[in-house]
BALOTI-859959 format. One record per atom (N, C-alpha, C): x, y, z; residue in three letters. Coordinates in steps of 0.2 Angstrom, whole numbers, plus 2048, in hexadecimal, padded with zeros to 3 digits. Example, Ala and Ser with C-alpha at 12.3 -4.5 7.8 and 13.67 -1.06 7.14 Angstrom:
BEGIN
8427E4827ALA 83E7EA827ALA 8427F0827ALA 8407F5823SER 8447FB824SER 840800827SER 
END
This chain:
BEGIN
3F992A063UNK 40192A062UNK 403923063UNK 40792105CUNK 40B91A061UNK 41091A067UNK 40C915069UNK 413913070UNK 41A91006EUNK 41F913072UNK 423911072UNK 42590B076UNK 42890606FUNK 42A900071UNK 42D8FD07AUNK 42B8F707DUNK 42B8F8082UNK 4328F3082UNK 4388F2084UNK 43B8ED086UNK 43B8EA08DUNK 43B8E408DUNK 4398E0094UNK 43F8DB097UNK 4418DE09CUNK 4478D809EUNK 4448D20A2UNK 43E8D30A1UNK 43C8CC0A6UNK 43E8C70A2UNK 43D8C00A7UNK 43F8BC0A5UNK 4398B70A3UNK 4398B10A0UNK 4328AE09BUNK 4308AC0A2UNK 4288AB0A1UNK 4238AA0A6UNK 4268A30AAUNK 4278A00B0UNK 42989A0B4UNK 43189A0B3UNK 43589F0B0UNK 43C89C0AFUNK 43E8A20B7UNK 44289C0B9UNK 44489C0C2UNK 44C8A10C1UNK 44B8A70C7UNK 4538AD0C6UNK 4588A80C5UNK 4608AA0C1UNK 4638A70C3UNK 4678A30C8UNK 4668A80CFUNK 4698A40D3UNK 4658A00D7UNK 45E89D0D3UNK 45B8980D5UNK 45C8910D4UNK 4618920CEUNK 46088C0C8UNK 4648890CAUNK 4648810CDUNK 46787C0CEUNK 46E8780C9UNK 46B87C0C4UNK 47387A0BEUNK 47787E0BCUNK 4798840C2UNK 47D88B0C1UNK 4838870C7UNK 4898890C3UNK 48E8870C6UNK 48E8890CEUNK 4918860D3UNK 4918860D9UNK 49988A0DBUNK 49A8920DCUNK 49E8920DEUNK 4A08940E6UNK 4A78900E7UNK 4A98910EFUNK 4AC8950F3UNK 4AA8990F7UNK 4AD8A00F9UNK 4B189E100UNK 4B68A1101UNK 4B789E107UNK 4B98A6109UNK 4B88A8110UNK 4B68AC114UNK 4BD8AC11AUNK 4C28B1119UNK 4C78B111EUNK 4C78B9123UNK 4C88B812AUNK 4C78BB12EUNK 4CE8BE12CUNK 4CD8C412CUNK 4D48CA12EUNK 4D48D0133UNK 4D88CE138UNK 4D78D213FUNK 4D78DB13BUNK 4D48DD13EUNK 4D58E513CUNK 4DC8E913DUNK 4DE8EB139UNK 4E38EE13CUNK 4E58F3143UNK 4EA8F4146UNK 4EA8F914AUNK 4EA8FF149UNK 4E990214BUNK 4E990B14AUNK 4EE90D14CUNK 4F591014BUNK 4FD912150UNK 4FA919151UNK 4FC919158UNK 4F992215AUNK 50192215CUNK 50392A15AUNK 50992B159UNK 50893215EUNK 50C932162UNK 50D938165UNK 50F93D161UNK 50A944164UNK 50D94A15FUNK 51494C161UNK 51495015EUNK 51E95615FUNK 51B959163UNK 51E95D167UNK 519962169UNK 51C968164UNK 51896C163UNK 51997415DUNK 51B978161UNK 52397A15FUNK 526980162UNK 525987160UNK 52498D164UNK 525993160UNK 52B99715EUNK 52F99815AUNK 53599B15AUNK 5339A4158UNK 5359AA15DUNK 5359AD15AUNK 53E9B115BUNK 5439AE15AUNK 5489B115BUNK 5499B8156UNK 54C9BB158UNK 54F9C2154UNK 54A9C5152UNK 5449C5154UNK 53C9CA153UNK 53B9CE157UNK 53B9D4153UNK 53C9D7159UNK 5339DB15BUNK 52D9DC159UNK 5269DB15BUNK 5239D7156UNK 51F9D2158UNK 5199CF155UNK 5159CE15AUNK 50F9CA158UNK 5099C615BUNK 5079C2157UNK 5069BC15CUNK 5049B9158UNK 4FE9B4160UNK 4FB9B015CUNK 4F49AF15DUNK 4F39A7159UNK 4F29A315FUNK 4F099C15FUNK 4E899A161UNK 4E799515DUNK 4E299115FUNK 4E498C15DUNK 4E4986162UNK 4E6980163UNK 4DE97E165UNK 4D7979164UNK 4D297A167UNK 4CF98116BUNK 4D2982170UNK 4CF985175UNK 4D598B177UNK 4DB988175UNK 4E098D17AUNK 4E1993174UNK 4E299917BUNK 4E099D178UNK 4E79A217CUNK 4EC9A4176UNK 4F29A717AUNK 4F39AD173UNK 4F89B3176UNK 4FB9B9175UNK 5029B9176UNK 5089B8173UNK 50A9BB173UNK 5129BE172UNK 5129C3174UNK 5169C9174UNK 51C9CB176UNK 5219C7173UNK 5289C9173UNK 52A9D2174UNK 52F9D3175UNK 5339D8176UNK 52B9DD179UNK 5279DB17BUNK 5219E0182UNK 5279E5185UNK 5299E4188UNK 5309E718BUNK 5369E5189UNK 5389EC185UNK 53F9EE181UNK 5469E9186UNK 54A9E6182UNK 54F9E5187UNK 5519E918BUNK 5539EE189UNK 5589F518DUNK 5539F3195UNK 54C9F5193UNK 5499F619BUNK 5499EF1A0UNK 5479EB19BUNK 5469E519FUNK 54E9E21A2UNK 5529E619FUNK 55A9E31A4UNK 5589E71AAUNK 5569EC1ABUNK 5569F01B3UNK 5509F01B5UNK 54C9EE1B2UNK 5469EB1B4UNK 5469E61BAUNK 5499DF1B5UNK 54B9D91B7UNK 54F9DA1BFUNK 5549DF1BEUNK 5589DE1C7UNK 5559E21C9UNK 5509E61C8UNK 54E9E91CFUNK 5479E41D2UNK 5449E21CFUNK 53F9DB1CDUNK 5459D61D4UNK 54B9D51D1UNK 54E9CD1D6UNK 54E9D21DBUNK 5509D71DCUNK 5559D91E2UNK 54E9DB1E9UNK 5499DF1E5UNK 5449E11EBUNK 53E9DD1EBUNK 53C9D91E8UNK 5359D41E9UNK 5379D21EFUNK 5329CF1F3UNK 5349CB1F9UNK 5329C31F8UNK 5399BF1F5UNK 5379BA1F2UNK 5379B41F9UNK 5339B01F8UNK 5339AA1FEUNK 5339A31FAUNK 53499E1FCUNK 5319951FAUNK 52D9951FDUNK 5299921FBUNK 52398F1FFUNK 5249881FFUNK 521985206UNK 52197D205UNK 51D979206UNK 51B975201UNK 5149711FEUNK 51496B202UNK 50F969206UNK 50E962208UNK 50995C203UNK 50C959202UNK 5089531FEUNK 50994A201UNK 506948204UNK 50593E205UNK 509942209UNK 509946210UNK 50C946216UNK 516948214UNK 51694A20EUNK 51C94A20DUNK 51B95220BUNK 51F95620EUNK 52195D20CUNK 52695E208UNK 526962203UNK 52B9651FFUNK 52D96B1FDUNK 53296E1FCUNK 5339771FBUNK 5319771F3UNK 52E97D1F1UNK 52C97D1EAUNK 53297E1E8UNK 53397E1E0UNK 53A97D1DCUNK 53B9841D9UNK 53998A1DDUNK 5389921DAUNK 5379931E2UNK 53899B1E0UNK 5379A01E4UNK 5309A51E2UNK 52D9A61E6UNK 5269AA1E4UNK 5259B01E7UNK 51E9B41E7UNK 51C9BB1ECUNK 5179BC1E9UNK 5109BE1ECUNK 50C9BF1ECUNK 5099C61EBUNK 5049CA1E7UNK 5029D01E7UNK 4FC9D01E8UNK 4F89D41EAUNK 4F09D31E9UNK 4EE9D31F1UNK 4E89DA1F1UNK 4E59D81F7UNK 4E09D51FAUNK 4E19CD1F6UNK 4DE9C91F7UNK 4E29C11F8UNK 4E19BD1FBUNK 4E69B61FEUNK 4E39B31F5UNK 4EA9AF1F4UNK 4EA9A91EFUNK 4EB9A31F3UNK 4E799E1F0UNK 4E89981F0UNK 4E89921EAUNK 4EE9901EAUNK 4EF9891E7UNK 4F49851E7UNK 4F497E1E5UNK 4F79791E9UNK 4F69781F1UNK 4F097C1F4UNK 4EF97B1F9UNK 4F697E1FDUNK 4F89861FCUNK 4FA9891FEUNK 4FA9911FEUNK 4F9994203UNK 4F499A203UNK 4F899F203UNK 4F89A41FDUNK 4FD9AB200UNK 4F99B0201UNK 4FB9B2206UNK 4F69BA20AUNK 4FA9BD205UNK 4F19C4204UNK 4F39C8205UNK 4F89CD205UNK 4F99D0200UNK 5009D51FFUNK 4FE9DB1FBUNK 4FB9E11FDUNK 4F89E71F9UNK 4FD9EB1F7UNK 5039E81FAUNK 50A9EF1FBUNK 50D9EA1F4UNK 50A9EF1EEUNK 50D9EF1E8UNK 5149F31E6UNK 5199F01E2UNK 5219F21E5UNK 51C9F71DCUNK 5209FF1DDUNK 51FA021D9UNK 520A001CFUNK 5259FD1D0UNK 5279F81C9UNK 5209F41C6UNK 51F9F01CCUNK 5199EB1C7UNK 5139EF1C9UNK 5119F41CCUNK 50D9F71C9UNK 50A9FB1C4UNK 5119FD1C1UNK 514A001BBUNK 5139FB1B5UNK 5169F51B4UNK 5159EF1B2UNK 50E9ED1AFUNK 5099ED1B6UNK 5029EA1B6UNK 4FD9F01B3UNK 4FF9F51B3UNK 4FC9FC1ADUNK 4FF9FB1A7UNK 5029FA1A6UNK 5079F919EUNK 5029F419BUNK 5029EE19EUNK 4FF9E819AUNK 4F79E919AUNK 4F59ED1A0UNK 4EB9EE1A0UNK 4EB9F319BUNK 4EE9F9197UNK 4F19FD193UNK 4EF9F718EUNK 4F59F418DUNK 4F59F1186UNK 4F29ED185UNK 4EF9E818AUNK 4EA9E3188UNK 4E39E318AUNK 4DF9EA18DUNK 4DC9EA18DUNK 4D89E6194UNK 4DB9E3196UNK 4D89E019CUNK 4DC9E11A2UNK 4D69E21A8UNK 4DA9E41B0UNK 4DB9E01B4UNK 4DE9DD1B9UNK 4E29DB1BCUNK 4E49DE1C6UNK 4E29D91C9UNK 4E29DB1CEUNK 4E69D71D4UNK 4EB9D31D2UNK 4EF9CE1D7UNK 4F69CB1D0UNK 4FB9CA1D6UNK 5009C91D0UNK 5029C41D4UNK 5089BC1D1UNK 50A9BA1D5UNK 5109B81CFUNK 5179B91D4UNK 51B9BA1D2UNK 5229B31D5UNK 5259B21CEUNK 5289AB1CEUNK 52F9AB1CBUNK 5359AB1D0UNK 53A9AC1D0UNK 53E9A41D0UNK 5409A21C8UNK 54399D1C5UNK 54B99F1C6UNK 54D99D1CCUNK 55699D1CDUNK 55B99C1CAUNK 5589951C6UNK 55E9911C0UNK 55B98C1BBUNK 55E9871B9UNK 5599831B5UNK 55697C1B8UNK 55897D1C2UNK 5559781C7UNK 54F97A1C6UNK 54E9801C6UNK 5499831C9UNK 5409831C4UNK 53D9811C5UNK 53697F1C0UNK 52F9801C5UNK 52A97D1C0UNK 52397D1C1UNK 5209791BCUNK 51C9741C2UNK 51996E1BFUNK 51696E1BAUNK 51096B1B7UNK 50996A1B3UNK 50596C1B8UNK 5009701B4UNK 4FA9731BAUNK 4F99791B5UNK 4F297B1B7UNK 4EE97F1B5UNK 4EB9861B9UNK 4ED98C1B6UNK 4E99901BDUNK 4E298F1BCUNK 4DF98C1C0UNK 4D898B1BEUNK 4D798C1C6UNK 4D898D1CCUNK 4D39901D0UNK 4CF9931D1UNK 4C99921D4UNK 4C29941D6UNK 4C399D1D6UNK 4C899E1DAUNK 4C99A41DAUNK 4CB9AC1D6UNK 4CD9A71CFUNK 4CF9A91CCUNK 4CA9AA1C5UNK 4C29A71C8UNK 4BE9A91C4UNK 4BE9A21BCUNK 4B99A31B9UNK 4B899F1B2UNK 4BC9A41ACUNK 4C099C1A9UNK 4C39A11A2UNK 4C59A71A4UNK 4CD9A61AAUNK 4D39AD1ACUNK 4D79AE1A6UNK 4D79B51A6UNK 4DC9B71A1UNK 4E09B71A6UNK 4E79B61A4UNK 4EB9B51A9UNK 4F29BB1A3UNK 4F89BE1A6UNK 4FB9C31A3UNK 5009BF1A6UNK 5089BD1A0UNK 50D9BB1A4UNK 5159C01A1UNK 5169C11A3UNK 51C9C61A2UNK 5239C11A4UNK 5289C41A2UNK 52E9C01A0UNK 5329C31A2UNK 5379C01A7UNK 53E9C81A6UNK 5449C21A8UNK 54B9C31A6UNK 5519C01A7UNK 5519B81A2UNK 5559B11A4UNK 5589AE1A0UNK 5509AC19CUNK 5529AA195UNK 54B9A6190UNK 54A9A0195UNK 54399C196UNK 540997199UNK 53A995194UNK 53C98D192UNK 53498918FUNK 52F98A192UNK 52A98F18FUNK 52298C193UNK 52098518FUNK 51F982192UNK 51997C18DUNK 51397C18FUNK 50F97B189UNK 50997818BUNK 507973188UNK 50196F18BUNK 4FF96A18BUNK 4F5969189UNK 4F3967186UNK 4EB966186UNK 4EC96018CUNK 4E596218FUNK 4E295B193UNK 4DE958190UNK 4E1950192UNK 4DD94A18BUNK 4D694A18DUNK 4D2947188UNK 4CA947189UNK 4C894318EUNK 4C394118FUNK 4C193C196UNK 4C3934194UNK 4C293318BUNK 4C492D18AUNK 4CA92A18CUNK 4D192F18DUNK 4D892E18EUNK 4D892C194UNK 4D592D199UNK 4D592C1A0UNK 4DC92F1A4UNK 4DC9351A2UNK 4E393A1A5UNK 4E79361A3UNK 4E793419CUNK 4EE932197UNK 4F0937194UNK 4F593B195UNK 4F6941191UNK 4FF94018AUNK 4FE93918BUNK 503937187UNK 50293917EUNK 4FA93C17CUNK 4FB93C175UNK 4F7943175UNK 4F794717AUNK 4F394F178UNK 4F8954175UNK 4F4958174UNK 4F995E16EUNK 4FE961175UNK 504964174UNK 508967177UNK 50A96E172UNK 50E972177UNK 50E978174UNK 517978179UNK 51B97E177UNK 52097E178UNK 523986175UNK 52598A17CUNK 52599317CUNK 52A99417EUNK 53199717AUNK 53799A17EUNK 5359A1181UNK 5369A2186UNK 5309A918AUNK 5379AE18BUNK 5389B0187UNK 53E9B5186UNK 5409BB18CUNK 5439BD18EUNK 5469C5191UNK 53F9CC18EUNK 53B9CC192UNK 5369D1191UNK 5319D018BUNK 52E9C918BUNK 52A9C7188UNK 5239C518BUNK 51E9C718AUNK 5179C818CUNK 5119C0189UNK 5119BC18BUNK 50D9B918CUNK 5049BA18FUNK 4FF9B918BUNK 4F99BA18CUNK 4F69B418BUNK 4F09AF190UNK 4ED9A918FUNK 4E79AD191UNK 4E29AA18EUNK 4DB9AC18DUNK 4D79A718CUNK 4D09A718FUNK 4CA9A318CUNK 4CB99E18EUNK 4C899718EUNK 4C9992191UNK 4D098E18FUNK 4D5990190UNK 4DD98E18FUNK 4DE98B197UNK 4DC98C19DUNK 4DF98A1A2UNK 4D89841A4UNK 4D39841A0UNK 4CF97E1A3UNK 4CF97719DUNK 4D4979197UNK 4D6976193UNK 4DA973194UNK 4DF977194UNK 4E9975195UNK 4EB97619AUNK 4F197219BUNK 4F69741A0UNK 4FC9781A0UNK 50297B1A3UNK 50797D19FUNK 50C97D1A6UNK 51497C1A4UNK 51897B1AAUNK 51C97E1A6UNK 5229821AAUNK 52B9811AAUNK 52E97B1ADUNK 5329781A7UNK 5349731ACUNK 53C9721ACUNK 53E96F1B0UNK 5469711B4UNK 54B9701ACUNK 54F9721ABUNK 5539701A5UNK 55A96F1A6UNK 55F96A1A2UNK 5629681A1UNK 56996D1A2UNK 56797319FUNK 56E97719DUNK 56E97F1A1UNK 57297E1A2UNK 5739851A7UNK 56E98A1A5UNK 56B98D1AAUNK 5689941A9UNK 5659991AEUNK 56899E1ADUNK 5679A41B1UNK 5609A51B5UNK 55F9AC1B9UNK 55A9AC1BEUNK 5549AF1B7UNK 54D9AC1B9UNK 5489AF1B5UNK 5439B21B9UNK 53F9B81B9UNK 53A9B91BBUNK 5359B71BAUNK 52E9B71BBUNK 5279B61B7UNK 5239BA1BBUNK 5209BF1B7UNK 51A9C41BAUNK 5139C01B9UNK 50F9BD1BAUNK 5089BC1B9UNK 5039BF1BBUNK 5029C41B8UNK 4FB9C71BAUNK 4F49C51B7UNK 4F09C51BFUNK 4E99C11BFUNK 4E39C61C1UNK 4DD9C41C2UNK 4D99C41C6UNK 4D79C01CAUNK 4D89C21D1UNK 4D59BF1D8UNK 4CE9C21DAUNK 4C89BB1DAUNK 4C29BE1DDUNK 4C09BE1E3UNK 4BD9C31E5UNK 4BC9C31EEUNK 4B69BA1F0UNK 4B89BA1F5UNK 4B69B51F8UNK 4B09B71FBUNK 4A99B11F9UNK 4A29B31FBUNK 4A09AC1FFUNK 49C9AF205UNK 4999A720AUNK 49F9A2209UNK 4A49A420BUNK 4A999D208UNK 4AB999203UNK 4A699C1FDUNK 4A99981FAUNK 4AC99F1EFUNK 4B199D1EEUNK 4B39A11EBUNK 4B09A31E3UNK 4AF9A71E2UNK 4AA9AA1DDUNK 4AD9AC1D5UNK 
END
């Protein structure tokens, strides 16, 4: 069969590539540095939840790792009004007071402890207290009811006005076990929860560009953190600007018993 024609781009036998040839015009390139540009890192907003005038939903976050629940109207206004004063009037509320660099300060709340087991943190111990006032025992079945998990220590946080707050900090205690679900209950004036991610190792505890979060925690609203939310983020109350009423805060945790010393 004939072959098909071959075409050749070679070039004739001794003739030198072009850019070999001596009589091709010489052209001049000139080469300018230009610094790279900067990168603007822009602080986030932090992202609010608004759910005014709802009266049940759920709703369900993942931020990377943070992993929250929750649940407005958990408890109906009507109950949470008589809930709430009998919650101020019989807790046995105290301050605690914190030593830091030899300098002591009273905490910016009032507290009280549940659980027949001692808490500690900020390197301040509260004993033991098994004598559950009937209400939040009531309370701490409703929510193992609803959410499925139990619960065996409460620690409870009375917000007097809008001096009164709670820093950045993480419940992450030893004691408190890896990945604590922690349950937080709400009763009397609305208060901001914030939260915050902790920056990665590159930031070197810069936290001026991680994600925020931002929680008006209503009159008998229920709060749930789960999963690795407290060895991720942090979350405070922090003191505000404009008048505001007394608020309670139910936390219910699990406390674990203490082995050889060291917490389990």
């Amino acid at each position: 069969a004939p072959k098909a024609p071959v075409v050749s781009s070679l070039a004739p036998a001794g003739a030198r590539p072009a850019w070999m040839r001596k009589d091709q015009p010489h052209t001049q390139k000139q080469f300018v540095f230009e610094k790279p540009s900067e990168v603007e890192r822009r602080v986030p907003e932090a992202g609010v939840i608004e759910y005014r005038n709802v009266y049940s939903f759920h709703l369900f976050f993942i931020f990377v790792v943070l992993r929250i629940h929750l649940i407005p109207g958990f408890i109906d206004s009507e109950q949470a009004d008589w809930m709430f004063e009998q919650l101020l009037q019989d807790i046995p509320w105290g301050q605690r007071t914190h030593i830091r660099q030899e300098v002591s300060f009273e905490e910016p709340r009032l507290t009280s402890w549940y659980g027949e087991l001692p808490y500690t943190y900020s390197r301040i111990t509260m004993q033991p207290n098994p004598n559950w006032h009937p209400l939040l025992t009531v309370l701490k079945e409703r929510i193992e009811e609803f959410t499925g998990h139990t619960f065996n220590s409460l620690l409870c946080n009375l917000y007097r006005n809008e001096k009164d707050s709670v820093d950045w900090h993480s419940d992450d205690e030893p004691s408190l076990g890896k990945n604590p679900t922690i349950a937080s209950l709400s009763f009397g004036a609305t208060r901001t929860f914030e939260m915050r991610k902790k920056p990665s190792p590159e930031e070197n505890g810069d936290y001026t560009y991680v994600e925020r979060l931002k929680i008006p925690l209503d009159h008998g609203t229920l709060l749930m953190m789960e999963g690795a939310t407290q060895e991720d983020w942090q979350h405070r109350v922090p003191k505000e600007y404009h008048s505001r009423d007394a608020r309670i805060n139910l936390t219910f945790r699990i406390i674990y018993p203490e082995s050889d010393g060291v917490w389990k």
